[in-house]
Each structure stands twice: as C-alpha cells, then as structure tokens.
Backbone as a ProteinNet text record, in pm:
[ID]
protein_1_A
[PRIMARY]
XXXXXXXXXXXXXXXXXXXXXXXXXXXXXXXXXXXXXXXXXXXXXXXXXXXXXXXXXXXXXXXXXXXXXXXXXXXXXXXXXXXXXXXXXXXXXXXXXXXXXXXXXXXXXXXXXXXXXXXXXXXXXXXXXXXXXXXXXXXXXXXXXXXXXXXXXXXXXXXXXXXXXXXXXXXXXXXXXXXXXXXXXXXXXXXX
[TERTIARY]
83.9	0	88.4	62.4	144.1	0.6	17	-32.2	19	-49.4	30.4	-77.1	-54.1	-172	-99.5	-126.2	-56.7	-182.4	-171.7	-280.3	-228.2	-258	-214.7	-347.7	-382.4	-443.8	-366.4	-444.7	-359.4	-464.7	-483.5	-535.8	-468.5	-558.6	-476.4	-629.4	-564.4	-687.6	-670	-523.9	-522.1	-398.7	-326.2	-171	-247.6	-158.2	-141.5	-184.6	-222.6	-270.3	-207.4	-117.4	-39.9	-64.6	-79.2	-132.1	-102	-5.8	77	49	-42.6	-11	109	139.5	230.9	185.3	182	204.6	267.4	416.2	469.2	458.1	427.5	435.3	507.9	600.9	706.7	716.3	719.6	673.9	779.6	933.4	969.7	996.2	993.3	1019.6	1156.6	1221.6	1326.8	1382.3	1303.3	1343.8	1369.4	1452.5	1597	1527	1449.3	1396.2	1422.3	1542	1580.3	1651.4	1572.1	1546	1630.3	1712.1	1810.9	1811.9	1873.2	1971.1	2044.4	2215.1	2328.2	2419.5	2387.3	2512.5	2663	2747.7	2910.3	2974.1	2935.3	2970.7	2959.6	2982.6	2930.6	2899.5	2887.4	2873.6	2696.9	2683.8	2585.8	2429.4	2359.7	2259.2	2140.4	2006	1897.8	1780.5	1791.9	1698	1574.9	1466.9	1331.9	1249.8	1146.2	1047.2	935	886.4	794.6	831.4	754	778.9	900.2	962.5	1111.2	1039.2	1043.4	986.9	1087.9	1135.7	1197.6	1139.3	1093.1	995.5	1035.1	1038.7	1051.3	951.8	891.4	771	735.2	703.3	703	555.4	426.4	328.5	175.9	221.3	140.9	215.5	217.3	303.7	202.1	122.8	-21.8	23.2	51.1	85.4	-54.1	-135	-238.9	-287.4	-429.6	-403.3	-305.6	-277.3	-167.3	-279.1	-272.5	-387.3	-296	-301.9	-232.8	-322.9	-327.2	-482.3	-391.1	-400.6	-436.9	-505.3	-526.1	-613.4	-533.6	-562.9	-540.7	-634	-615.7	-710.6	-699.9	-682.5	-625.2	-761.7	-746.9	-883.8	-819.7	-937.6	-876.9	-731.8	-775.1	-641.6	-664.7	-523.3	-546	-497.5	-610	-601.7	-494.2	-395.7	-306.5	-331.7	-359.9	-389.7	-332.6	-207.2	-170.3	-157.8	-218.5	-179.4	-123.8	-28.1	-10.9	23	0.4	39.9	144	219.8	325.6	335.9	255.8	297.2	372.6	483	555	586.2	539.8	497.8	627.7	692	802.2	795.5	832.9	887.7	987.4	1060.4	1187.3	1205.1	1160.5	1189.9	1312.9	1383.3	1465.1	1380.3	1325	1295.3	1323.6	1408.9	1497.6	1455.2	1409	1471.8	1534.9	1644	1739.3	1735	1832.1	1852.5	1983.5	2082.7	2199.7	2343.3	2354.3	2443	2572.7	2670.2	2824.5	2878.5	2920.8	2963.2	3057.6	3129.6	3272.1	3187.3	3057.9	3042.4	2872.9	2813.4	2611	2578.9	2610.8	2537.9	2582.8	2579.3	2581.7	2431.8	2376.8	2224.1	2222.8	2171.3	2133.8	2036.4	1864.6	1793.7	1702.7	1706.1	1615.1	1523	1377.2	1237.1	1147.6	1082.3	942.3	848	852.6	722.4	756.8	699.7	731.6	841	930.1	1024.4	943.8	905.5	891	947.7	1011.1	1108.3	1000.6	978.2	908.5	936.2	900.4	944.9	782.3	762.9	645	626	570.9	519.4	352.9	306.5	167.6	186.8	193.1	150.6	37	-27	-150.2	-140.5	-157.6	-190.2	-277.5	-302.3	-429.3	-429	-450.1	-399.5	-505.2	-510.5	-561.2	-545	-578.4	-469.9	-588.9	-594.4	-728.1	-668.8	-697	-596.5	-711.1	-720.5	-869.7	-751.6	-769.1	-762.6	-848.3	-830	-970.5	-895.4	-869.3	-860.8	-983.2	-1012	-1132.7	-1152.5	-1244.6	-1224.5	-1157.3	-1152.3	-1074.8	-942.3	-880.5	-732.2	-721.1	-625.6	-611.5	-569.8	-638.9	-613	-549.5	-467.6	-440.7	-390.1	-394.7	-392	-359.7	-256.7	-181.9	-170	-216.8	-185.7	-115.9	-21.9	105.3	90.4	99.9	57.4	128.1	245.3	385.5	392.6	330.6	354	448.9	570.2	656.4	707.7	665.5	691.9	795.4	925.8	1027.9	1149.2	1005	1028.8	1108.6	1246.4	1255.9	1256.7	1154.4	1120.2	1138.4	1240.6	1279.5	1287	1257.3	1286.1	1432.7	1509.8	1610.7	1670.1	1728.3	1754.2	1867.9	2041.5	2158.6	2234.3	2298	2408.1	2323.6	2241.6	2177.9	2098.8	2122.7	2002.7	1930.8	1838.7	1676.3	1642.1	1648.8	1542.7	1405.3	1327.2	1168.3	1071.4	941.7	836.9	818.1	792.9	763.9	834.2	808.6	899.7	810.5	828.3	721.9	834.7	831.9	977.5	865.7	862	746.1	832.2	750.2	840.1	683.5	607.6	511.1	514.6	442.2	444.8	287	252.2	96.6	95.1	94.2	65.6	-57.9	-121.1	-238.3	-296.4	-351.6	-391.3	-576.2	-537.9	-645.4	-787	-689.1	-752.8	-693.5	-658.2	-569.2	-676.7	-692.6	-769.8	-692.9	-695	-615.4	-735.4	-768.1	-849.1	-769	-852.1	-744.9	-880.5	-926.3	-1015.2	-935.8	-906.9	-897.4	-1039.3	-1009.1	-1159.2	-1102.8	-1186.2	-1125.6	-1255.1
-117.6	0	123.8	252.6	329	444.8	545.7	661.2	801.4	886.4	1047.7	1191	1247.6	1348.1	1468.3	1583.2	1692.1	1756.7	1935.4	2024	2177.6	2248.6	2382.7	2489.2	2599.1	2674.6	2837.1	2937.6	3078.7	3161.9	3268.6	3355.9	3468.5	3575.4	3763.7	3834.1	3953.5	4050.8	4143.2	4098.3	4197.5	4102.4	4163.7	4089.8	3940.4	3894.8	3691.1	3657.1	3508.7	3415.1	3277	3261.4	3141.1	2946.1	2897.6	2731.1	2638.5	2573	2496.9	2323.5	2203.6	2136	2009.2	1915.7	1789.5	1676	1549.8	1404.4	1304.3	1206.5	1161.4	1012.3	868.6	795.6	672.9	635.4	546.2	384.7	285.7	171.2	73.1	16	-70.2	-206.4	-283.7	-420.4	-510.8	-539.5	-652.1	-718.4	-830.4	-993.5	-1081	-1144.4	-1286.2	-1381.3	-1454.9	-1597.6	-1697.3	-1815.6	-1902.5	-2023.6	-2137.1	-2284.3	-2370.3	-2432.1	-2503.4	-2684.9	-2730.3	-2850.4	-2853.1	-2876.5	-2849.5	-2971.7	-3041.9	-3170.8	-3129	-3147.1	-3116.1	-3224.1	-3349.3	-3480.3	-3555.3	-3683.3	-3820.8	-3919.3	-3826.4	-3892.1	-3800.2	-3694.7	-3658.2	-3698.2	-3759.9	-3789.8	-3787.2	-3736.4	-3816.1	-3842.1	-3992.7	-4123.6	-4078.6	-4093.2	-4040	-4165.6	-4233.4	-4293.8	-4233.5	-4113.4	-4039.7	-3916.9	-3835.6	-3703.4	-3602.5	-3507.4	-3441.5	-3306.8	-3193.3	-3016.4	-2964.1	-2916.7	-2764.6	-2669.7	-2552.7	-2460	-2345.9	-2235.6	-2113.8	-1989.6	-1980.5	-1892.1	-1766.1	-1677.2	-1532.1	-1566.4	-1617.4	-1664.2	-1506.2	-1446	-1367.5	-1200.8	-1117.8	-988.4	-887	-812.6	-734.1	-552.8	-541.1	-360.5	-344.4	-313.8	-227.2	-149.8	-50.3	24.7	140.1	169.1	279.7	406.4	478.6	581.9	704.3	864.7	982.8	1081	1181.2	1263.8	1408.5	1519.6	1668.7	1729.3	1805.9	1939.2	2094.6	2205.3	2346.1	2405.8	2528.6	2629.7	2771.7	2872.4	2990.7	3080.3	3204.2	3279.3	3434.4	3532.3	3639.2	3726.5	3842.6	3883.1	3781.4	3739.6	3705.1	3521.9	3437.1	3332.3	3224.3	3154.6	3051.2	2943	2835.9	2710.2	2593.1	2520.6	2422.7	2271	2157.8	2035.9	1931	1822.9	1725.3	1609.6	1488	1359	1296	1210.9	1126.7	984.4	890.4	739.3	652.8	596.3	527	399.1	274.8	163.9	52.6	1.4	-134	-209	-293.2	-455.9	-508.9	-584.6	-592.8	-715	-783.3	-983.5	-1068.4	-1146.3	-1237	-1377.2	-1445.8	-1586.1	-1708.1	-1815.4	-1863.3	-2045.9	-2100.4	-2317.1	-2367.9	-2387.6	-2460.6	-2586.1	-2681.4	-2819.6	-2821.3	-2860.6	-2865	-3018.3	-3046.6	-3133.4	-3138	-3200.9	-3198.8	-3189.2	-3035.8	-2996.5	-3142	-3164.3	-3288.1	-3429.8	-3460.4	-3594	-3569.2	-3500.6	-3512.2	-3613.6	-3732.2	-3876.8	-3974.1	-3869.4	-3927.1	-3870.4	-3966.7	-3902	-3816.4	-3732.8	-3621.9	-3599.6	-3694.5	-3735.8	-3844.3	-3937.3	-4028.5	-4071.9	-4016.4	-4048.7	-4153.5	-4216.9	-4288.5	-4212.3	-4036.4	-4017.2	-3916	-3782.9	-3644.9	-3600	-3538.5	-3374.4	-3298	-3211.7	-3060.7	-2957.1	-2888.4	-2736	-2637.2	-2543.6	-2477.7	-2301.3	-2164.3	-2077.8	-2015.3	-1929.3	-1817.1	-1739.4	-1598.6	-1479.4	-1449.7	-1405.9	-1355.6	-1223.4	-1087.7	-944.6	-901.7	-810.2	-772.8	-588.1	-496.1	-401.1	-286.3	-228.4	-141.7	-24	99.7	201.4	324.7	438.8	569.9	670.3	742.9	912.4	1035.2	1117.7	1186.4	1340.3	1439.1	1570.7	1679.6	1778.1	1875	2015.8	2082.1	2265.4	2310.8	2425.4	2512	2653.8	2749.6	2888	3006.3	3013.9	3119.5	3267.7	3288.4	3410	3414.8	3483.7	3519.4	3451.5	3351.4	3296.7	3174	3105	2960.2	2836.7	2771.5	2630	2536.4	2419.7	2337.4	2222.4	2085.7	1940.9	1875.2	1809.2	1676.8	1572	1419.4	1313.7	1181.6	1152.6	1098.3	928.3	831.2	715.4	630.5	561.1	495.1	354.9	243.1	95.6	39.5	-9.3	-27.1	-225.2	-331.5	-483.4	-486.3	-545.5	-555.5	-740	-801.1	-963.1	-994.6	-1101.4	-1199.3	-1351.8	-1453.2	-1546	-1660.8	-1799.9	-1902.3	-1972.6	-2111.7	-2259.8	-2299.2	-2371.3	-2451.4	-2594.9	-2681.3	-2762.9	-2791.5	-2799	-2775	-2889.6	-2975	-3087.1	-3173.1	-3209	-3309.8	-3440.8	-3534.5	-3663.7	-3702.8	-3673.9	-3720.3	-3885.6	-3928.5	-4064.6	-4022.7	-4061.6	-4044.6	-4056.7	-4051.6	-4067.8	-4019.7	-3888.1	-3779.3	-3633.2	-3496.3	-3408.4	-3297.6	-3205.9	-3073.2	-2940.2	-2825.7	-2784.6	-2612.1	-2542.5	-2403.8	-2295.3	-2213.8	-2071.6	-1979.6	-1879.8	-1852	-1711.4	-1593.9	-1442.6	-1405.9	-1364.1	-1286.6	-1166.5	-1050.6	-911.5	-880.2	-849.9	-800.4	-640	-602	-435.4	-423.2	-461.8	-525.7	-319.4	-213.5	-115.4	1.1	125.1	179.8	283.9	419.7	531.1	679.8	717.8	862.7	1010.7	1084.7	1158.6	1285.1	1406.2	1561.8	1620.4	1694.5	1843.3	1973.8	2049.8	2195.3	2283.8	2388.6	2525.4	2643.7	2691.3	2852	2937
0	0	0	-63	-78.1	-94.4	-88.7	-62.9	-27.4	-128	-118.3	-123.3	-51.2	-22.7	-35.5	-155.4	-155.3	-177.8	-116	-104.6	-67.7	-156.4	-141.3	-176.1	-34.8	-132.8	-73.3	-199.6	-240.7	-217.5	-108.9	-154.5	-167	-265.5	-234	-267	-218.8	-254.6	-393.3	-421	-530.7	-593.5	-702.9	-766	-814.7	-784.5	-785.1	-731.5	-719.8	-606	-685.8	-640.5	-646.6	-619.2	-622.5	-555.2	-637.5	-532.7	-685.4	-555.7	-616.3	-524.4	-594	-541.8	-618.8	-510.4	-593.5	-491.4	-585.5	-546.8	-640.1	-504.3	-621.5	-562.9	-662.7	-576.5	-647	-554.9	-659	-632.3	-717.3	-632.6	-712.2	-678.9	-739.7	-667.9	-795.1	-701.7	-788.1	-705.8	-769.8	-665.2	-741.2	-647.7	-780.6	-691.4	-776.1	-719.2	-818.4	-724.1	-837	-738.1	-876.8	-788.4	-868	-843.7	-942.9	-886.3	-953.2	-933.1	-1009.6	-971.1	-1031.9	-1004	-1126.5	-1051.2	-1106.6	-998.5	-1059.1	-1054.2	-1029.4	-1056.3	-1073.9	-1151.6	-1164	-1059.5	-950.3	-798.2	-758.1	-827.8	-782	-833.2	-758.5	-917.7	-795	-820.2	-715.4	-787.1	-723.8	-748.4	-632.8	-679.1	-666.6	-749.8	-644.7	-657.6	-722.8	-701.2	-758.6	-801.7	-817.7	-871.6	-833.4	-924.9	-877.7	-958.3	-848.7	-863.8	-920.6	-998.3	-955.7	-990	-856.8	-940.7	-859.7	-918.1	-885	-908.6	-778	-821.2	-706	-804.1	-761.6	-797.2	-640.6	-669.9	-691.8	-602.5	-542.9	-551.8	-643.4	-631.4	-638.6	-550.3	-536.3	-522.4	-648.2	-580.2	-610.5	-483.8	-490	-367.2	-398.5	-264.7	-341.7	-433	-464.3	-483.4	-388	-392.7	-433.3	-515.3	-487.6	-539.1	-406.8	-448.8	-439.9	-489.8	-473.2	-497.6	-420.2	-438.8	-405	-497.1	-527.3	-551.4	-479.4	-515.1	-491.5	-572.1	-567.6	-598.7	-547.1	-506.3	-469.7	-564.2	-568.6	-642.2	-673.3	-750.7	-877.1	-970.6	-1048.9	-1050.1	-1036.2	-959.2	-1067.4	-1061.8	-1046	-957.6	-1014.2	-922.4	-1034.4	-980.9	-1066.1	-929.3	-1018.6	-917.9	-1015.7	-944	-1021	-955.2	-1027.5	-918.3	-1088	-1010.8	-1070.5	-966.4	-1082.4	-1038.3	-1096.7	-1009.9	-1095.6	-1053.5	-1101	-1072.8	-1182.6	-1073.2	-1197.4	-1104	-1205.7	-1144.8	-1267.3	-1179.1	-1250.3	-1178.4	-1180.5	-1129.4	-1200	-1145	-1210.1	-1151	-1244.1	-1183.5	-1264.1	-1172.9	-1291.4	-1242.8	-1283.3	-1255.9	-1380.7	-1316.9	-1396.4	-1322.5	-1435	-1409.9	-1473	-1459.8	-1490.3	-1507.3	-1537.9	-1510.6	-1564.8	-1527.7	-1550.2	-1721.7	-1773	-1888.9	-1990.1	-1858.6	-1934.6	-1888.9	-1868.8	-1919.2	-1853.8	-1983.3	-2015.3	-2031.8	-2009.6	-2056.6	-1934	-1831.4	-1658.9	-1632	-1590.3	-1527.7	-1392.7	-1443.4	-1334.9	-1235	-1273.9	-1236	-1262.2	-1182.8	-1160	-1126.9	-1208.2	-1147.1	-1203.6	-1121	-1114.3	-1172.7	-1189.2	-1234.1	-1304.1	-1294.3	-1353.9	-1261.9	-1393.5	-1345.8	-1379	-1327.3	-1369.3	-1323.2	-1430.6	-1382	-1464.2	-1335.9	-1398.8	-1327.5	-1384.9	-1323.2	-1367.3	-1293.9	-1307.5	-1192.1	-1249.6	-1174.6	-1198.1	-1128.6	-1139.6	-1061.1	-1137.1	-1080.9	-1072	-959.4	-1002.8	-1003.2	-1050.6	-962.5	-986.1	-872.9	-894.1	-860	-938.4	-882.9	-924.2	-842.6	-831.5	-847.9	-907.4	-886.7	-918.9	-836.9	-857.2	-800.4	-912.4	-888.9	-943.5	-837.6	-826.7	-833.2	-956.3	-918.2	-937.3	-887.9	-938.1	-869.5	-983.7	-992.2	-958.8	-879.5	-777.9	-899.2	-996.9	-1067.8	-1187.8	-1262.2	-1347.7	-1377.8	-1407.5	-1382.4	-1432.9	-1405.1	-1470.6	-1396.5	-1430.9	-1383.8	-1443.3	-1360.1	-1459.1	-1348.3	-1403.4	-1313.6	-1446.5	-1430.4	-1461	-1399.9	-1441.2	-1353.8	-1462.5	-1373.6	-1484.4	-1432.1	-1453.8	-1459.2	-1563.5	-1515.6	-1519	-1517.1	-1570.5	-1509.6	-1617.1	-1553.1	-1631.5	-1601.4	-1666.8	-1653.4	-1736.2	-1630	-1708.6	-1635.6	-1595.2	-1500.9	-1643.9	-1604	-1674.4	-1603.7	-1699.6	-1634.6	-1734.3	-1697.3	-1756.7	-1691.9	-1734.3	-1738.9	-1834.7	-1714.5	-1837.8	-1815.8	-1901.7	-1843.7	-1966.3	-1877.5	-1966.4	-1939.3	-2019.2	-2012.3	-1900.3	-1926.6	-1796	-1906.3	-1807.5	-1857.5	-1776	-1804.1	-1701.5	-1717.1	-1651.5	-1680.6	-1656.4	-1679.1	-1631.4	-1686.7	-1670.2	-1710.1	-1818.8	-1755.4	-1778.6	-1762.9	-1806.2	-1814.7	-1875.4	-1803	-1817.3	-1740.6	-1858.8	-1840.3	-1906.2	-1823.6	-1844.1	-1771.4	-1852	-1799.7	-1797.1	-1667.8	-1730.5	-1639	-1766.4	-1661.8	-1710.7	-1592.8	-1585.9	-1521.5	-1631.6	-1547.9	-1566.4	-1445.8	-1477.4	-1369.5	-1454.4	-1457.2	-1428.8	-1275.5	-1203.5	-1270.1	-1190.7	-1236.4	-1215.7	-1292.2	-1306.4	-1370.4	-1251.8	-1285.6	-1267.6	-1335.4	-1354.5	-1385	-1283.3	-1301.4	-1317.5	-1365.7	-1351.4	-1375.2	-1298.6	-1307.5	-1263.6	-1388.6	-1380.9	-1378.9	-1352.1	-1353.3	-1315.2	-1406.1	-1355.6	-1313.8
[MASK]
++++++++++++++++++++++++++++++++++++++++++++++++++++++++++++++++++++++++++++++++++++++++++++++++++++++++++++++++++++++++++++++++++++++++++++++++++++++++++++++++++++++++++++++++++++++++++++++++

C-alpha cells in the first residue's frame, strides 16, 4: 500500500494568487527468485520414486491500494492554481529453474524419477492504482492538473535444463508471466 496526499491553497486581494499542489508515488520491486539442481559430478545424481519439482515462483506480487490525491485552489487577484500527481509503478523480477548437469560428461544421469520432473518458473503481478488531482482557480485565472501514470513490466522469467540426462516418465519444463492491470484510474479536473 502506498499513498500520497498533496494540497495547497492561495489567496490575495489583489496581484497573484499562487497554488501549486504535487504528490509523487514510487513503487519498485526486484526480486531474484531461483530454484536449481546443479550436478558437478558423476557422484551426484537423485533417485526419486515419484515425482522431482523444480519450481521457482514469484506466486502472489499485489501492488495495490496505490492511492495519490491533490487538491489546489487559488482565489482572488489574479487566480493561479496548478496540481499534479506522478505514479511510478516497476517490477523488474529475475525468476529462474534450472537443471543442470556436468559440462565434461552429459550422458551421466542427473535425475532419476518414477514419475514427472517438472522445472518450472512463473510470476503472477496484479496491480491497482488511483490518482485523482482537483484545481480550481477562484475568478478570473487559470487552472491546470496533470496526472502521470507509469507501469513499467520488465520480469525476466525461464525454465532450463543444460548438459543433464533425465530418466523419467515424464517431463514438463514451463516458464510462465501474468501481469495483470487489475484497475488503473487517472483523473485531472482543472476550472477557472
């Protein structure tokens, strides 16, 4: 949850009337989530009756709740009222399952299952965001509200499986990313 509240007001009786409001809300996340098996020898190998995971998962990532409101208002004289919000929303994930086995001799088994391997990597993002920015210039004068709204997905997400020999059943080897833009509202009222 993140939240920003900026609010300015201006009065004069004569000249200027000035009201300038701002709210900047910044949101980053970068997380290295990574699930391996790495054999470095012809001694390393695991024998498994049933099923063998490797999974790496960034299950649940919820930026929401991102609220940023202002309000301005200038009155009298010759009225100036400016507001603005700036959201800036990334993600930048590394999520990695590898499977690996010994470069100087791939035709040593690396794993041994009864049922399924699966290496698998995935993210699911959600996020939801607000931004709601009110001027209003009192008289004669000018208004003005900007609201800036930034979501920037930049996860990298893989499955691999290098110099290794699997015995097994089965073998299910996924790499999977879901961003989703649950709701994302950007309002701006100026008035003069």
């Amino acid at each position: 949850r993140a939240q920003a509240i900026g609010a300015a007001v201006a009065v004069a009786s004569g000249g200027t009337a000035l009201s300038i409001a701002a709210s900047v809300v910044s949101n980053k996340v970068n997380n290295t989530i990574n699930a391996a098996i790495e054999q470095s020898s012809t001694d390393d190998q695991i024998d498994a009756a049933g099923n063998v995971t490797v999974a790496a998962r960034q299950s649940k990532l919820n930026i929401d709740d991102v609220v940023a409101v202002t309000a301005s208002v200038a009155s009298g004289g010759t009225p100036l009222a400016g507001g603005g919000i700036d959201i800036d929303n990334t993600v930048n994930n590394t999520i990695t399952a590898d499977v690996s086995g010994p470069e100087d001799n791939p035709s040593t088994s690396t794993i041994v299952s009864g049922g399924l391997i699966e290496v698998t990597a995935e993210e699911k993002t959600t996020v939801d965001v607000d931004a709601s920015n009110t001027t209003l210039a009192s008289g004669f004068g000018l208004g003005l509200g900007i609201s800036l709204l930034d979501l920037n997905y930049d996860s990298k997400v893989s499955s691999t499986i290098s110099d290794a020999n699997l015995d097994t059943a089965d073998l299910t080897v996924s790499a999977n990313s879901d961003f989703d833009i649950d709701r994302h509202r950007t309002v701006a009222v100026a008035a003069s």
